[in-house]
C-alpha positions in Angstrom: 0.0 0.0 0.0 1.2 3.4 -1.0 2.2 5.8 1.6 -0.3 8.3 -0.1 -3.3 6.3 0.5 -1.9 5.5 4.0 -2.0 9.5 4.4 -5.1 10.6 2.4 -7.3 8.2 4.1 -5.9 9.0 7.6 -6.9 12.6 7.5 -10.4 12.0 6.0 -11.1 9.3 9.3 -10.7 12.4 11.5 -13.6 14.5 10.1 -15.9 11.4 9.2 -15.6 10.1 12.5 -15.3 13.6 14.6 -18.7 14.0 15.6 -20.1 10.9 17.4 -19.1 10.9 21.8 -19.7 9.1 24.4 -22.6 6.4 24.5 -25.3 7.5 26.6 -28.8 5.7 25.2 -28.4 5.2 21.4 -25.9 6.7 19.3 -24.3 10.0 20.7 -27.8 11.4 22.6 -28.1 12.3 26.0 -31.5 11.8 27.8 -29.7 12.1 31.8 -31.4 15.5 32.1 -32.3 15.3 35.6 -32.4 13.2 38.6 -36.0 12.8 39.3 -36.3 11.6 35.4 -33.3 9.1 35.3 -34.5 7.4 39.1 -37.7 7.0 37.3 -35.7 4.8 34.1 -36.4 8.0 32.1 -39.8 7.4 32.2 -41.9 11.4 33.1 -43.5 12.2 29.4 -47.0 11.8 30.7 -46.1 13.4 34.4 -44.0 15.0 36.0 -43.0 17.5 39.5 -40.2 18.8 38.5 -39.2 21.9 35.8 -36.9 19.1 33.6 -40.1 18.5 32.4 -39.2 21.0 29.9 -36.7 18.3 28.1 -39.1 15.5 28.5 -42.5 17.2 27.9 -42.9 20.7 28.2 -46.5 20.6 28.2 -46.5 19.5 31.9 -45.5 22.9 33.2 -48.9 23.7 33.5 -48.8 21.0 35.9 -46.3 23.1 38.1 -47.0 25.5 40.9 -45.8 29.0 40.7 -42.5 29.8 39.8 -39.6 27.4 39.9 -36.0 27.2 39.4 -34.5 23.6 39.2 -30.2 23.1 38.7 -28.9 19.9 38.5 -25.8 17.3 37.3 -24.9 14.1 36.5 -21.4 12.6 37.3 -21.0 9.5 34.7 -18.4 7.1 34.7 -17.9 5.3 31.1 -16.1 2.4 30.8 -15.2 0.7 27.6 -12.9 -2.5 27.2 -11.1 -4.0 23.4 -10.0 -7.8 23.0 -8.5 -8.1 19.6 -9.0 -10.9 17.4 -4.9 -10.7 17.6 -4.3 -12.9 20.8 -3.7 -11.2 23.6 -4.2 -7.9 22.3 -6.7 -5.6 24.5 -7.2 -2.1 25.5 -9.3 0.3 27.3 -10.5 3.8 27.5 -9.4 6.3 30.1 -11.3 6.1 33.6 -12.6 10.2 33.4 -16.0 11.6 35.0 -17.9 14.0 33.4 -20.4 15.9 35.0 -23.0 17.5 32.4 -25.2 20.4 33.8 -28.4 21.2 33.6 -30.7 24.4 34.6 -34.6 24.2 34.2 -37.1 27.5 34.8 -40.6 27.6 35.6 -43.2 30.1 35.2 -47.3 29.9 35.6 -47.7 33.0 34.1 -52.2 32.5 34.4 -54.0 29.7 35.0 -54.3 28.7 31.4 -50.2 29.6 30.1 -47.0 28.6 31.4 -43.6 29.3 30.4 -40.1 27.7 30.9 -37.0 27.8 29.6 -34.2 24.8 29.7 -30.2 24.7 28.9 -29.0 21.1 28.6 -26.7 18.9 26.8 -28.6 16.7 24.8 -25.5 15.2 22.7 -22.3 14.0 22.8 -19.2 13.3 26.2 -16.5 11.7 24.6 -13.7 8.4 24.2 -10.5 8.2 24.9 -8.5 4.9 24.0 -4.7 6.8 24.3 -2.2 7.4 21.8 -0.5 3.3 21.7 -3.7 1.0 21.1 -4.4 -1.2 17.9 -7.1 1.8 16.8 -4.9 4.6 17.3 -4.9 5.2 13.2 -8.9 5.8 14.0 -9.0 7.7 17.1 -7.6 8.0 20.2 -9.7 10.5 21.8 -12.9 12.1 20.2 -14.9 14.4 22.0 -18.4 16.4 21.1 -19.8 18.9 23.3 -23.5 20.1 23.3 -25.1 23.0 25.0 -29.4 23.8 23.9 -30.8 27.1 25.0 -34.4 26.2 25.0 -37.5 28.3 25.8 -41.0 27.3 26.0 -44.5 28.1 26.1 -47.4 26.1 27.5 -51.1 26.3 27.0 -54.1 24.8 28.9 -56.7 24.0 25.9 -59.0 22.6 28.2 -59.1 21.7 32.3 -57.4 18.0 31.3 -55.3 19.1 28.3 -52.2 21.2 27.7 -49.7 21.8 24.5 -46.4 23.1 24.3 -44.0 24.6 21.9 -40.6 26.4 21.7 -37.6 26.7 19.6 -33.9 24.6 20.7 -30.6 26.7 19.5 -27.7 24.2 19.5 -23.9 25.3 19.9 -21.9 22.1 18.9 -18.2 21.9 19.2 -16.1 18.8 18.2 -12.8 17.4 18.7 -10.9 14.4 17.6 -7.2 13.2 17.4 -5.7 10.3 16.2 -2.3 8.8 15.0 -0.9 9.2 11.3 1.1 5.9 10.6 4.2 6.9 8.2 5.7 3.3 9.0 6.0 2.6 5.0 8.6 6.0 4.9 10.5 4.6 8.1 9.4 6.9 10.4 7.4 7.0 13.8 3.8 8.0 13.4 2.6 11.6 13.1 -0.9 13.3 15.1 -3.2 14.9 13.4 -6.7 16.9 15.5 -9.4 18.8 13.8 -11.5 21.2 15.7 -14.8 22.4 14.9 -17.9 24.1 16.1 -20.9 24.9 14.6 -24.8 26.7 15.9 -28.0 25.1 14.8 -31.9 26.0 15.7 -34.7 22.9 16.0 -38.1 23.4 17.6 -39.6 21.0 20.4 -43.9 20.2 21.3 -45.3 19.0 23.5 -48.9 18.0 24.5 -50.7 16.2 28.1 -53.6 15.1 28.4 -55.4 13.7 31.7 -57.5 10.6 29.6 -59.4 10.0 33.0 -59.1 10.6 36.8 -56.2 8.5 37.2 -54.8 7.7 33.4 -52.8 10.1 31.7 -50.9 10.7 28.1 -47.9 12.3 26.9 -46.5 13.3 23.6 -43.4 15.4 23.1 -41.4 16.1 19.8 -37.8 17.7 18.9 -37.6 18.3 15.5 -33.9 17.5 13.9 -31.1 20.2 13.7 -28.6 20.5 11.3 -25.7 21.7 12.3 -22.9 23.2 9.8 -19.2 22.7 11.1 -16.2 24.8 10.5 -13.2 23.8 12.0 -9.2 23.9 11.7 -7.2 20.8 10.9 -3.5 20.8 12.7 -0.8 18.4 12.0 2.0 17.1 14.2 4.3 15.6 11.7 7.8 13.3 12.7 9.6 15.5 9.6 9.1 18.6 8.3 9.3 17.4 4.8 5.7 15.8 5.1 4.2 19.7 5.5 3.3 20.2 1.8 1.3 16.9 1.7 -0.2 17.8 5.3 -0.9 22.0 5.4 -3.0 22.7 8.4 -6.0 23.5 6.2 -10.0 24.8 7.1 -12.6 21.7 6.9 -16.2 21.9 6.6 -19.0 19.5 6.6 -22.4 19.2 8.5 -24.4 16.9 10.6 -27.9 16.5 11.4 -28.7 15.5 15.0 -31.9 13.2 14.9 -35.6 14.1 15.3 -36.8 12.5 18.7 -40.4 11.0 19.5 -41.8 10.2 22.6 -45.3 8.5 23.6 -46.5 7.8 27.2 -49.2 6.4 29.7 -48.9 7.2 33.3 -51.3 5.8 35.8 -51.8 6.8 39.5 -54.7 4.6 40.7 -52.8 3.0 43.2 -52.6 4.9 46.6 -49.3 7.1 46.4 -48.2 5.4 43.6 -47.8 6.9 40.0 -46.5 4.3 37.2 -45.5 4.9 33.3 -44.7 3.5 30.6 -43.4 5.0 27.6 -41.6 4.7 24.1 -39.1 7.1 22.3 -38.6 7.0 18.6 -35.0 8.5 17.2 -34.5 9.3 13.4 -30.7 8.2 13.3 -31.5 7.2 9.8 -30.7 10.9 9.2 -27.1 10.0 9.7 -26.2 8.6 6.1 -23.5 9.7 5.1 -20.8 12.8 6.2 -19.6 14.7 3.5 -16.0 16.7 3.9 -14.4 19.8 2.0 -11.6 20.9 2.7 -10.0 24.1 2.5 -6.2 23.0 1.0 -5.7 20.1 -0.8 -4.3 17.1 2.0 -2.7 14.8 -0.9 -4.3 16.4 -3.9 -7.8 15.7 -1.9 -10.1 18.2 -1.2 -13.8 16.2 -0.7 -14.9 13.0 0.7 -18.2 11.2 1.3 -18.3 8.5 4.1 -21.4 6.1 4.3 -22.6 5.8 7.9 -26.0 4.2 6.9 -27.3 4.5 10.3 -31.1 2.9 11.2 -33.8 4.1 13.2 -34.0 3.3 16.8 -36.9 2.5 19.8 -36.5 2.8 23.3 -39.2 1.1 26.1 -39.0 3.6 29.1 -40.9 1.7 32.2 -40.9 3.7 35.7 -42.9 4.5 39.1 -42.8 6.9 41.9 -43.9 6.3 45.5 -45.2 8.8 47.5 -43.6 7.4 50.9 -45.0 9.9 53.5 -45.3 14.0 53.1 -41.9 14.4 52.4 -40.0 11.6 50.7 -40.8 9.7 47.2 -38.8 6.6 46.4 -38.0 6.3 42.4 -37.4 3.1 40.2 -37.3 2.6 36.6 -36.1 0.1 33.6 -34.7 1.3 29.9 -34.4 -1.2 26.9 -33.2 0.2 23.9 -31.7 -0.5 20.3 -28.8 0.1 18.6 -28.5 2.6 15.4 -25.1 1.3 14.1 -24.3 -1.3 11.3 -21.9 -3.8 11.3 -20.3 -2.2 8.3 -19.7 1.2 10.0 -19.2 0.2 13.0 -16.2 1.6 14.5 -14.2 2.1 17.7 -15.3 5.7 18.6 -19.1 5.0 19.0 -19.3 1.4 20.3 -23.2 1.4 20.7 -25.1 -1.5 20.6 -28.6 -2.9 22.6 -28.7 -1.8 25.6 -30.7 -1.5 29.4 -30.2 0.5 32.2 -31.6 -0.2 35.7 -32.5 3.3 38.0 -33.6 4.2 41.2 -34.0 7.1 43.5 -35.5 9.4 45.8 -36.9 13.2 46.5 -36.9 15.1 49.2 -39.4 17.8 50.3 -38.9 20.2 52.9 -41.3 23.6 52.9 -40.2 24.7 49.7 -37.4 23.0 48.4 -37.0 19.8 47.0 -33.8 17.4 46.5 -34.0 14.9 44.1 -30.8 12.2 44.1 -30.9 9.3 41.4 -28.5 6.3 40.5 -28.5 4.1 37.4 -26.0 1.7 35.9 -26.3 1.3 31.9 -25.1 -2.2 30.4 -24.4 -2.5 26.0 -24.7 -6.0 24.7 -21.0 -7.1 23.5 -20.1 -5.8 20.2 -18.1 -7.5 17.8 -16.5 -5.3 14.6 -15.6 -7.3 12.0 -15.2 -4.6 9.1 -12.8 -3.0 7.0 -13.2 0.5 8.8 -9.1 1.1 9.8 -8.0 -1.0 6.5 -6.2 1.9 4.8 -3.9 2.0 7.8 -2.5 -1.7 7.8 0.6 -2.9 7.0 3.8 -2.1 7.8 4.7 -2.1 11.2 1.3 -2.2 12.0 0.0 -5.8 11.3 -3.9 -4.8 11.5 -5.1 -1.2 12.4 -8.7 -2.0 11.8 -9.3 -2.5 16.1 -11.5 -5.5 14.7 -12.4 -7.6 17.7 -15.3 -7.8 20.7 -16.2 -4.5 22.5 -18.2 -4.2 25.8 -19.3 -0.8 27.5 -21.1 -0.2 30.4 -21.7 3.0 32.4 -22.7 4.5 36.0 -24.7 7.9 36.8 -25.3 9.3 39.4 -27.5 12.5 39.4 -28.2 15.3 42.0 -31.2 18.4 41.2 -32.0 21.0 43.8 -35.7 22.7 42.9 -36.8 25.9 45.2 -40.3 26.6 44.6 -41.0 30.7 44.6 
């Protein structure tokens, strides 16, 4: 194999693959946007106490007293493991924490409107294998940062029905590095990292509706955003004679983040007791392809299209809430959900696959505040790639860059809200 398609197809990987992050539910979303939500298995579309209703369904602030101001985080603990089909060839990501953020506001403005407004990260975290595993010609550390400003309005139609509507802005900002392997010229391998950020504007609705005394149902809809990236390339090279073929150069290329559907039933016909069940519907078969142009030519290359062929995915969404006395509710809840990615793209940066998370929690009521504290530990199937993603960089010293292999991935949370009720 030619050093130039060694090269060319090296710096392409770090734009197709710059976008996906951490696993958290399927692909790169984020749905840990509060604690009282993730002790209940994600499970509040059709009810809710809290104001992170405003992710889940912002229709249900009607539902909320007053005026209320909710802040909140989630400490998550990835871990990811490799074994190589090589024998005795593993690797795993670093041990980090992150700790997303969340702020949720409240407003019954009359009896019949409400209004709210959210800021949340609903994509991204990121992977980090190190700079000296078998993938390191496909990443070795990827990162994608979110942050939606999102402000809503609610309307009571009638005394058992409510809809909501309001517009998400998206900032977006990417990062990804990985390894060049120049082992065909004799020489130790280069780093190359591309940077980008980008601003994109969706909408959200919403709608509740008490069916009867003690049944309730819940719709809520965020359209998809598409998100145009500019970013810098940046090339650490083991000889200067390699800067022609590798300028730091512009890039630019777009993703759209998938339109999300959720469907609920909550019942409370058991003393103290509220229990739901739900679905959610992602369009990740919005995520075809990527297509990359680039400022300066990087080999005589200035565009590239990557297939990602990405499918469609369901979650279930099960949960309850006991109302133990006054002041305390205990929280539990189950997620099943599927896996967007396949076999043919799948790749080490994004190891998603079918998945379940077990939760539970509590909240605390005192006067006028309320402390909400939630644990749940997320568990992927094993995934197996057996694919040609990483072929352009074998050979060499490097007797199979593709990271093919078996891939497990699990995950902790544990989330902490504060409301104060005005």
């Amino acid at each position: 194999m030619t050093t130039a398609k060694l090269t060319k197809n090296g710096f392409f990987a770090i734009l197709v693959f710059a976008f996906p992050g951490q696993l958290l539910g399927a692909g790169f979303a984020v749905f840990t946007q509060g604690a009282d939500a993730l002790g209940q298995g994600l499970a509040t579309t059709a009810h809710g106490s809290t104001p992170e209703v405003i992710f889940y369904n912002p229709a249900l602030i009607n539902r909320l007293d007053g005026t209320q101001i909710e802040n909140g985080v989630t400490f998550i603990a990835p871990m990811r493991d490799f074994h190589s089909n090589r024998v005795n060839i593993t690797a795993e990501t670093e041990g980090e924490v992150f700790f997303p953020l969340t702020i949720y506001l409240s407003h019954k403005y009359s009896e019949k409107v409400s209004l709210g407004v959210g800021i949340f990260s609903p994509f991204g975290l990121s992977t980090e294998w190190g700079g000296n595993w078998e993938g390191r010609y496909i990443t070795t550390n990827a990162e994608l940062r979110t942050l939606n400003f999102n402000p809503v309005a609610s309307f009571q139609l009638t005394p058992s029905t409510s809809v909501a509507a309001g517009p998400d802005f998206l900032l977006v900002d990417a990062t990804l590095e990985n390894k060049l392997n120049f082992s065909a010229l004799g020489l130790p391998d280069g780093n190359q990292k591309f940077s980008g950020n980008g601003f994109g504007v969706g909408f959200n609705l919403g709608i509740h509706s008490e069916l009867t005394q003690n049944i309730a149902f819940g719709v809520s809809y965020r359209s998809e955003i598409e998100v145009d990236i500019d970013g810098d390339a940046e090339f650490d090279l083991p000889t200067p004679v390699l800067s022609p073929a590798f300028p730091n150069t512009d890039g630019r290329t777009d993703i759209t983040f998938p339109q999300q559907l959720h469907a609920a039933m909550a019942y409370s016909g058991i003393d103290r007791l509220t229990l739901e069940v739900g679905v959610r519907w992602e369009d990740w078969s919005s995520f075809d392809e990527l297509r990359i142009e680039l400022e300066q030519p990087v080999n005589g290359v200035t565009t590239s299209v990557s297939p990602r062929d990405w499918h469609d995915t369901l979650t279930l969404t099960t949960g309850g809430r006991y109302q133990l006395n006054d002041r305390i509710a205990l929280l539990a809840g189950f997620v099943w959900g599927e896996d967007p990615i396949p076999d043919e793209t799948f790749d080490p940066i994004v190891t998603d696959a079918n998945h379940y998370a077990v939760t539970f929690g509590t909240e605390i009521g005192i006067h006028k505040h309320r402390l909400s504290l939630a644990y749940s530990f997320q568990k992927w199937d094993d995934r197996v790639k057996n694919n040609d993603v990483g072929t352009a960089f074998s050979g060499g010293a490097v007797p199979d860059a593709r990271a093919n292999g078996e891939y497990e991935a699990s995950s902790h949370f544990l989330a902490l809200s504060f409301t104060y009720v005005f």
